[in-house]
Backbone bond lengths (Angstrom), bond angles and torsions (degrees), N, CA, C in turn:
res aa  C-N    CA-C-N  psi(-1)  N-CA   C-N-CA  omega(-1)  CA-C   N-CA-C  phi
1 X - - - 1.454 - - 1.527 110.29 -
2 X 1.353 125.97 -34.84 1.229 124.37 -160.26 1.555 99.11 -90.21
3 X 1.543 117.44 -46.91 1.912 121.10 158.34 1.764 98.37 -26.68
4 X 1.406 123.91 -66.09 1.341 130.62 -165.48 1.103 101.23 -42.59
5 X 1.541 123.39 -66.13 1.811 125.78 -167.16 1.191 106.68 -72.23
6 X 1.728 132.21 -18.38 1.038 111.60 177.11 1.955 115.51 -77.17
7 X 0.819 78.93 -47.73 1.694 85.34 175.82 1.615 116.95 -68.76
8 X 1.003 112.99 -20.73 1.584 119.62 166.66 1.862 100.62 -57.98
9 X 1.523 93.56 -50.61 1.334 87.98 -173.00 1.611 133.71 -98.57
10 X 1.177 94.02 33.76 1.514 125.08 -173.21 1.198 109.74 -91.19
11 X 2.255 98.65 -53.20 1.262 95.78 -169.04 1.804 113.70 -100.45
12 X 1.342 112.01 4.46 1.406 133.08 155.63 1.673 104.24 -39.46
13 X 1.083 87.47 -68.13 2.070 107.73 -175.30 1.616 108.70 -57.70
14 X 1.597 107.74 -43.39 1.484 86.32 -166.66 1.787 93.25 -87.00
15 X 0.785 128.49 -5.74 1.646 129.70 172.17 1.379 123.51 -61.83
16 X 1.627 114.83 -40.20 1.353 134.19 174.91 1.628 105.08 -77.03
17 X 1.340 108.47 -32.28 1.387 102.65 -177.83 1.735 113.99 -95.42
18 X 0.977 102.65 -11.14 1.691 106.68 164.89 1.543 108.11 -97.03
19 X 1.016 144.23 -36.76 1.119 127.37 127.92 1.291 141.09 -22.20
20 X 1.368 125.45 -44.49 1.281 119.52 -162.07 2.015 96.87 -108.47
21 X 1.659 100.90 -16.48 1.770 111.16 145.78 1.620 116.65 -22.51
22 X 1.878 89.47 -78.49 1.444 111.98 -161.39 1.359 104.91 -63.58
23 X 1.400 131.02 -37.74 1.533 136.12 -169.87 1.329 104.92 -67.70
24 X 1.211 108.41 -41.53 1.909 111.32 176.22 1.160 113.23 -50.45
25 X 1.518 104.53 -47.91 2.047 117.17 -162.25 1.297 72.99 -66.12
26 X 1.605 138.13 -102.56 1.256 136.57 -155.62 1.732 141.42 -22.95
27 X 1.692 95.74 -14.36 1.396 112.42 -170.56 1.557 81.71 -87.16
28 X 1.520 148.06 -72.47 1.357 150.82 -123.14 1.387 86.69 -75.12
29 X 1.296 112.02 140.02 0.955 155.35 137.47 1.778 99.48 105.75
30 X 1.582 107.37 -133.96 1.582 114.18 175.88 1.169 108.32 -133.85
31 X 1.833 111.69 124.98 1.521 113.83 -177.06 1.175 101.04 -144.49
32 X 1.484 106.88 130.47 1.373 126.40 161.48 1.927 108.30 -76.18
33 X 1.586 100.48 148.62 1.199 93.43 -173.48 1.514 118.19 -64.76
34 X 1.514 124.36 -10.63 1.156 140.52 169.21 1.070 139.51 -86.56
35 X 1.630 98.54 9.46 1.542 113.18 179.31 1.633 103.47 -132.45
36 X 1.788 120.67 15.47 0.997 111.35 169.94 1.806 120.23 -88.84
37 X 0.972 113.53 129.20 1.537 125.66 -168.08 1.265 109.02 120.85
38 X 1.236 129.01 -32.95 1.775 139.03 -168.89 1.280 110.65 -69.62
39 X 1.452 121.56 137.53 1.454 113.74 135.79 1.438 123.20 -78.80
40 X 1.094 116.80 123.03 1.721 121.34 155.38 1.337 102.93 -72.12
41 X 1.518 125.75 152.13 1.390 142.06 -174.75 1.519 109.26 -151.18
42 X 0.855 114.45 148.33 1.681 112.90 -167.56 2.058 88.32 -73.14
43 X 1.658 113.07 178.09 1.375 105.26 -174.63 1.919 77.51 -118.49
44 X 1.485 89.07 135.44 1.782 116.18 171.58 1.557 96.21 -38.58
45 X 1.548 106.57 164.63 1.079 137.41 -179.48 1.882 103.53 -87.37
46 X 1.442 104.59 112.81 1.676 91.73 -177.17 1.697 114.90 -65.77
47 X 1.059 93.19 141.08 1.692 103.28 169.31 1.498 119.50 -108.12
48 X 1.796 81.24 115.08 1.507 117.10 167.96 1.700 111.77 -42.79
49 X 1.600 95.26 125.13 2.087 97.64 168.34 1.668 107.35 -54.76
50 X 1.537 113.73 -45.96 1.662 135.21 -139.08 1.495 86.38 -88.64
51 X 1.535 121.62 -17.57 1.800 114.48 -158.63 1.413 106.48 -61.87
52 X 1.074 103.71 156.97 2.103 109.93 170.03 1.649 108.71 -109.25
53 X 1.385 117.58 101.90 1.437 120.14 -175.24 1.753 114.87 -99.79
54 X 0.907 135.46 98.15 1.679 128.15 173.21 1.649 117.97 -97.69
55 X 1.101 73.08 134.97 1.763 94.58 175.02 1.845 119.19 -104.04
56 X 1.196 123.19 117.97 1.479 122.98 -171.82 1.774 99.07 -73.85
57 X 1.608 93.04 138.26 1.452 96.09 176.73 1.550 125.98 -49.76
58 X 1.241 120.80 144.22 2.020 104.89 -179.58 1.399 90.33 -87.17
59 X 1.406 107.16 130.40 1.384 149.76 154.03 1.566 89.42 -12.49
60 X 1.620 153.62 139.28 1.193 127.94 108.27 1.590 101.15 -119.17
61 X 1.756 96.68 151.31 1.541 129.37 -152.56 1.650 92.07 -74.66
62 X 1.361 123.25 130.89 1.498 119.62 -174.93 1.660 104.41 -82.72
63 X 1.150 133.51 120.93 1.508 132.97 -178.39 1.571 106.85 -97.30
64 X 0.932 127.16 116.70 1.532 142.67 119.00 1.322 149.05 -20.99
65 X 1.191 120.02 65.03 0.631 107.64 176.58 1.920 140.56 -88.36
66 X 1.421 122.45 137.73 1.060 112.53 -148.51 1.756 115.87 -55.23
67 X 1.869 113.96 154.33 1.436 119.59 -163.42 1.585 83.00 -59.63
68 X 1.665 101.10 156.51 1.735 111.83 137.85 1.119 111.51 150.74
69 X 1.281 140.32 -152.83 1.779 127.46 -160.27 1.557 68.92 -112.76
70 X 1.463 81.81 161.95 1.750 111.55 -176.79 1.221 130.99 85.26
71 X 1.828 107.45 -12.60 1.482 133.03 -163.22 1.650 99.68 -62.54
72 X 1.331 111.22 -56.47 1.105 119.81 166.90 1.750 138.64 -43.72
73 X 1.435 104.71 -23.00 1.093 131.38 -173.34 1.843 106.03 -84.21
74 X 1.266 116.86 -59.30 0.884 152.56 -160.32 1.985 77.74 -72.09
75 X 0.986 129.65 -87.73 1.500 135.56 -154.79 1.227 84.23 -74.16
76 X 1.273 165.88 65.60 1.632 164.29 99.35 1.095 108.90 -118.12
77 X 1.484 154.94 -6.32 1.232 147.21 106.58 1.334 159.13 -27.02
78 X 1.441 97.84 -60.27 1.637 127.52 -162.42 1.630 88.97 -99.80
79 X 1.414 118.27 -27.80 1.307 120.85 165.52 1.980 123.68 -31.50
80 X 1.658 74.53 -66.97 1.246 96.77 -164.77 1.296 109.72 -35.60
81 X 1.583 135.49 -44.78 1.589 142.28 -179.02 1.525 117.98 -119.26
82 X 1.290 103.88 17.72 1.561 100.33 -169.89 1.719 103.31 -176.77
83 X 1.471 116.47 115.63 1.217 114.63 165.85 1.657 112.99 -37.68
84 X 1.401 120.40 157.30 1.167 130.04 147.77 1.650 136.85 -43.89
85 X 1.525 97.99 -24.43 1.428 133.35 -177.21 1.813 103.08 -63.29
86 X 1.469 105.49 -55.26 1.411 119.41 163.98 1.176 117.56 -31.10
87 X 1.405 155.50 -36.71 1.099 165.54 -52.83 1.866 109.35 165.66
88 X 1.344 96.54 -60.54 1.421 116.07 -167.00 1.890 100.67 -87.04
89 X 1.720 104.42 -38.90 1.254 104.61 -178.09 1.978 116.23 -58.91
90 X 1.644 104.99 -40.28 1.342 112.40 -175.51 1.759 102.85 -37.30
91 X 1.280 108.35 166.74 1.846 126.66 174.48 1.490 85.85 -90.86
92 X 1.737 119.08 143.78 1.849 107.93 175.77 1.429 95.33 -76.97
93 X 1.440 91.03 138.14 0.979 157.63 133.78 1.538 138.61 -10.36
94 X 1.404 148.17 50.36 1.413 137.55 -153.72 0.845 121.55 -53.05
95 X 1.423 149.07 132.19 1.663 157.17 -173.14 1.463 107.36 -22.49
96 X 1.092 106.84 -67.66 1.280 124.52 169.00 1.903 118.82 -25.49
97 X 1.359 74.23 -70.85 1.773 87.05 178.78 2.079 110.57 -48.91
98 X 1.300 98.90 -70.98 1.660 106.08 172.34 1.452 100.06 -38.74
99 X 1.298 132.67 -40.16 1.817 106.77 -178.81 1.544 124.12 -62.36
100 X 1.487 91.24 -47.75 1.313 108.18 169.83 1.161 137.28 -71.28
101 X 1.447 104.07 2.22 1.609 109.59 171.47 1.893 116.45 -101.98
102 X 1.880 102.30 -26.75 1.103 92.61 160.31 1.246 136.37 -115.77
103 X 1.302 113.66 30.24 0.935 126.08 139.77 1.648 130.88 -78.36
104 X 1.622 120.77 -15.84 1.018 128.88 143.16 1.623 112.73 -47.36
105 X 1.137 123.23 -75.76 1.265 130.88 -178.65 1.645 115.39 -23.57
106 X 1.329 93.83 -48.66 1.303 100.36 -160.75 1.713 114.39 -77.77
107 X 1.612 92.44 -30.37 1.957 107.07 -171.34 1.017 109.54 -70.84
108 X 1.736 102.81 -69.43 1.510 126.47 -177.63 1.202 135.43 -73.90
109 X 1.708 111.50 -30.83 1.335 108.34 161.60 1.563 127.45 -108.16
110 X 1.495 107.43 30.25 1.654 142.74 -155.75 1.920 102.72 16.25
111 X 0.669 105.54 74.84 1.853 111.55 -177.71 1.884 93.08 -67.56
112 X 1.500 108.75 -26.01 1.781 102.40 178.14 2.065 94.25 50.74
113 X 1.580 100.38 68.47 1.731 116.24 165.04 2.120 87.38 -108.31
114 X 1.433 83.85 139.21 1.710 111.27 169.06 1.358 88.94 -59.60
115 X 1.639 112.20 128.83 1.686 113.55 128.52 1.544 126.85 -18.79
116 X 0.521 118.49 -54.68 1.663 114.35 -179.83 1.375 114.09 -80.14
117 X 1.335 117.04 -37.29 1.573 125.85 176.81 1.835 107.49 -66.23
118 X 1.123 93.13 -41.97 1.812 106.22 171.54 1.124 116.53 -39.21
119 X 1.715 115.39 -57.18 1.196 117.15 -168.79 1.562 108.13 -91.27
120 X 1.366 126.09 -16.45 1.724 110.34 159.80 1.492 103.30 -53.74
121 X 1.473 88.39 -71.20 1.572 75.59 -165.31 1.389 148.05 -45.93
122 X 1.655 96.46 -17.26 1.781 114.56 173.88 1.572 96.71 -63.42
123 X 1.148 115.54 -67.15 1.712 142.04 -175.76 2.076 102.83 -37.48
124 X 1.339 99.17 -53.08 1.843 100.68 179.34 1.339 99.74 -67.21
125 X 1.218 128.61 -47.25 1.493 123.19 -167.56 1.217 102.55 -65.96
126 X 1.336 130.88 -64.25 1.449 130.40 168.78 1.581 122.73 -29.26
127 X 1.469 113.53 -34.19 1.623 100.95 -162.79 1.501 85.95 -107.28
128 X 1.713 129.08 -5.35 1.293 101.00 156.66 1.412 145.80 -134.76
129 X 1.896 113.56 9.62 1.202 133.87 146.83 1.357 138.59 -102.82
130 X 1.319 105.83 34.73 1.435 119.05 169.20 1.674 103.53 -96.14
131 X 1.800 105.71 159.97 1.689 110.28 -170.06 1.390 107.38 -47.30
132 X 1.832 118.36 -41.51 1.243 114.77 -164.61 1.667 109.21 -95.45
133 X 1.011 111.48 18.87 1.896 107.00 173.92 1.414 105.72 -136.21
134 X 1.615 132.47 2.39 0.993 124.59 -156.42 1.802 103.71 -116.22
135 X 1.462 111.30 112.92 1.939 135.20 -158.16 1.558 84.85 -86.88
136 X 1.200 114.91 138.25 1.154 128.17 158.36 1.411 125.19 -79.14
């Protein structure tokens, strides 16, 4: 019996105080009964036909890619489906791996790279994103 009244009066208390919660929130500020639930929002700034608005160009980061034969190859190619950026972002790369990746490019995702262009570009990637050629 006494568990009973205690918890009776537990939840007495937290009732008055969630209650007397909600009555607080409701007192702040000024509300019409027709504006309870609403946000009010201030009304936008009208926009002028005649106004002059500028926007600063977005920044993009100039990439580098490293000097050497094939460089050229590589940025009129690798272009075509994939920034140059692609390239520089990878972890290097083992010789191995760079063949087999564009030669992926070329099979599987038919990129249509020249025979001869193929093999610069295998050859540039090799002499300069592999662990042992690749400058931080």
């Amino acid at each position: 019996m006494k568990n009973r009244a205690v918890a009776i009066l537990v939840m007495a208390c937290g009732t008055a105080i969630s209650a007397g919660v909600l009555y607080a929130d409701l007192k702040k500020g000024y509300y019409s009964p027709d504006q309870l639930g609403s946000i009010q929002q201030a009304v936008p700034a009208a926009i002028s036909p005649d106004a002059d608005y500028e926007v600063a160009a977005y920044p993009v980061p100039i990439l580098e890619l490293a000097p050497g034969d094939g460089r050229q190859d590589v940025q009129i190619y690798c272009n075509t489906c994939h920034s140059p950026r692609y390239i520089t972002m990878q972890p290097p790369l083992p010789a191995a791996t760079w063949e087999a990746e564009v030669n992926k490019m070329n099979k599987a995702y038919g990129a249509g790279i020249p025979e001869d262009s193929t093999r610069k570009i295998v050859v540039y990637l090799q002499t300069h994103y592999t662990p042992e050629s690749r400058k931080p």
